[in-house]
N, C-alpha and C positions, 0 to 999 in steps of 0.2 A: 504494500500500500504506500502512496506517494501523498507527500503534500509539500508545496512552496509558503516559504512564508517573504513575503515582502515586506523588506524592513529588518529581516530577520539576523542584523549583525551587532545588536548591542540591545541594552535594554529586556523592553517587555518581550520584544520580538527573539533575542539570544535566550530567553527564559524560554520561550516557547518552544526553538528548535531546540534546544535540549530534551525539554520533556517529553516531544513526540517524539526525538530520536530513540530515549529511553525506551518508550511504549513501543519499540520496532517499526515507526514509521521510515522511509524513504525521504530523508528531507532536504530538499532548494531550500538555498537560502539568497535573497537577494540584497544589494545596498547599493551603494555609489562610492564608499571610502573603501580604494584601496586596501589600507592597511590595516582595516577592521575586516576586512574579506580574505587576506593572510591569515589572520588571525583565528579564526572559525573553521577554515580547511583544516580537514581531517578530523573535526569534528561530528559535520554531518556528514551526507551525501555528497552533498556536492552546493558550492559557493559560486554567484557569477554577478558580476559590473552588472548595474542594470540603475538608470534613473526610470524613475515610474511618472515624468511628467512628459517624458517624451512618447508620445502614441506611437510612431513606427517603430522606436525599439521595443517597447513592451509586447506591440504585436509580432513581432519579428520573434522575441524570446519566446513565447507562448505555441507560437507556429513550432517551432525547431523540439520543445519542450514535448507537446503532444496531447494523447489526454492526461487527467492525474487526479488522486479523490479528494485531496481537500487544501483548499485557499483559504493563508491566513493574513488580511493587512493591517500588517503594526507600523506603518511608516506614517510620519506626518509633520508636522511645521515646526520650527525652531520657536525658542521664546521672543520672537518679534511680535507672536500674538499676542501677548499682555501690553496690552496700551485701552488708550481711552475712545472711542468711536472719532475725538475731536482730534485727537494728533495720527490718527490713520491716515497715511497716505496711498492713494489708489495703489500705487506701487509694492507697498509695504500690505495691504491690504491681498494683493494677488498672491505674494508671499506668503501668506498663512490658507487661502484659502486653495491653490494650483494643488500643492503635493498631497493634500490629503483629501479632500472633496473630487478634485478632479481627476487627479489618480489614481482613490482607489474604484472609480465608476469608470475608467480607461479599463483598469485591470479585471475587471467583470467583466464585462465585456468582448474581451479578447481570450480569456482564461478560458479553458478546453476544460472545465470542472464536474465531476461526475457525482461528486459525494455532498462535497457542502461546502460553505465562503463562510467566514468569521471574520467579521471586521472589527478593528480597535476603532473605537470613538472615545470618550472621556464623560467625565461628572459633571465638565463644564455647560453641556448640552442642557440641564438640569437644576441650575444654580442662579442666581442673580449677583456673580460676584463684579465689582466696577473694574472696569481692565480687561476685561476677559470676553467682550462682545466681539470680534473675529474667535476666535475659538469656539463662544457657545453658538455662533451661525453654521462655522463649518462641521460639526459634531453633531450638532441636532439636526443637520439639514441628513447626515448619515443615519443617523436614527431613524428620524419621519420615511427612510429610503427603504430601513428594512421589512416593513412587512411587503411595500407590494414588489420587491428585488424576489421577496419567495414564492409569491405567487406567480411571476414572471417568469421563473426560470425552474419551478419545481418540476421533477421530484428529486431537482438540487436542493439541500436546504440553508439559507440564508439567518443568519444572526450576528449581537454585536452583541461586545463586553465593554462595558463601559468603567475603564477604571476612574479612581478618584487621585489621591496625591500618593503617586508613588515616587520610591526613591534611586533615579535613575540618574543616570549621567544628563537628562535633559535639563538638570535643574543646572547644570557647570555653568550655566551662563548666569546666573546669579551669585555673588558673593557670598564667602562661609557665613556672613552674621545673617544674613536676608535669607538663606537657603534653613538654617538652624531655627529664626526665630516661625519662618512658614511652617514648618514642619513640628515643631512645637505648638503654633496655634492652631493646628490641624489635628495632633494628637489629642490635644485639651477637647476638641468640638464633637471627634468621633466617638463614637459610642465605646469600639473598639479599644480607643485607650491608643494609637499608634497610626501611623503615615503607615502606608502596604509595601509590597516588597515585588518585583518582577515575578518570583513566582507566584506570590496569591492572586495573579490575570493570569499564569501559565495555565493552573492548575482549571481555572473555568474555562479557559478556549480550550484545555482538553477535552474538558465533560463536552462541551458542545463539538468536537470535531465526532465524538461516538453517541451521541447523544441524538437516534436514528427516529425518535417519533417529536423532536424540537425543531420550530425552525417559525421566523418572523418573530425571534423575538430579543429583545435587548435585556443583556444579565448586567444589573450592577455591582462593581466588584470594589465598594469604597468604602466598608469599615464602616457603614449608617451615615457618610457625610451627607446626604444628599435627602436624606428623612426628613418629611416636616417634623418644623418643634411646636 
């Protein structure tokens, strides 16, 4: 059994190809860093260059690739998405919203997928926090996709996980006191008691890659952040 995961060289996405390699999957991994794609060979199956905002490569990779049972996309924008709706610059704007809105709906599309698609979205889709309106548009706008993505394409079945603040290398673009005190105020809010970890998203896009009578629908994986109080 085969699955690609795009995105799949650090982070939630390096949690993932782990776990299903674990579970005896077959797994692609995809990214754009060189040296994080060194780094993962010999790990999985098999590592390859791939930007996901380009549509003829994606489709190009997919064609060559063939069919396979399960699509996971954990790729998505850098921290240029926290800003305020009024300092968004259309520019800065296409920036958060191309590589993960628009690439992971390229990557559907072109994907030869027989089993299932599991998409990463985020808590932000779900939240009213200020800063974070490119993020909750391109996330929710993934969300609001997934039911009729499974009815569109069933009896592939389509879902998302929606992490909350995990603690990943995405946050490097924040400084230690800003990354510490978030994550502390994140811990205090969760019900949990703690920010998540790469693998507590591995562990549910597993359940959902075997998880054969699930599909259209969105798992939240954030420790209760996202619960009305």
């Amino acid at each position: 059994m085969r699955a690609v995961i795009m995105g799949g060289t650090a982070g939630i996405g390096l949690a993932v190809a782990t776990r299903l390699t674990g579970a005896g999957l077959a797994v692609t991994v995809t990214g754009r860093d060189p040296g994080r794609l060194a780094a993962v060979r010999g790990q999985v199956a098999a590592a390859e260059q791939l930007d996901g905002t380009i549509e003829a490569d994606v489709a190009a990779f997919f064609e060559r690739l063939g069919p396979f049972e399960h699509l996971v996309l954990a790729f998505g924008p850098a921290t240029a998405g926290f800003a305020t709706v009024k300092s968004l610059s259309a520019d800065r704007l296409r920036s958060v919203v191309e590589p993960k809105l628009y690439g992971y709906l390229t990557a559907v599309a072109h994907a030869r997928v027989t089993g299932s698609v599991t998409l990463l979205s985020a808590g932000s889709a779900r939240v009213a926090r200020p800063g974070t309106v490119a993020l909750a548009a391109v996330n929710g706008g993934l969300e609001a996709a997934v039911r009729p993505l499974a009815v569109e394409l069933a009896p592939v079945r389509v879902n998302a996980v929606s992490p909350g603040v995990i603690d990943t290398s995405w946050w490097a673009g924040f400084s230690e006191e800003q990354r510490a005190a978030q994550f502390a105020a994140v811990a205090e809010a969760t019900p949990v008691g703690r920010v998540g970890r790469p693998d507590d998203v591995a562990r549910a896009v597993e359940y959902l890659v075997h998880a054969d009578f699930v599909t259209g629908t969105v798992l939240p994986v954030d420790g209760g952040l996202t619960l009305p109080r």
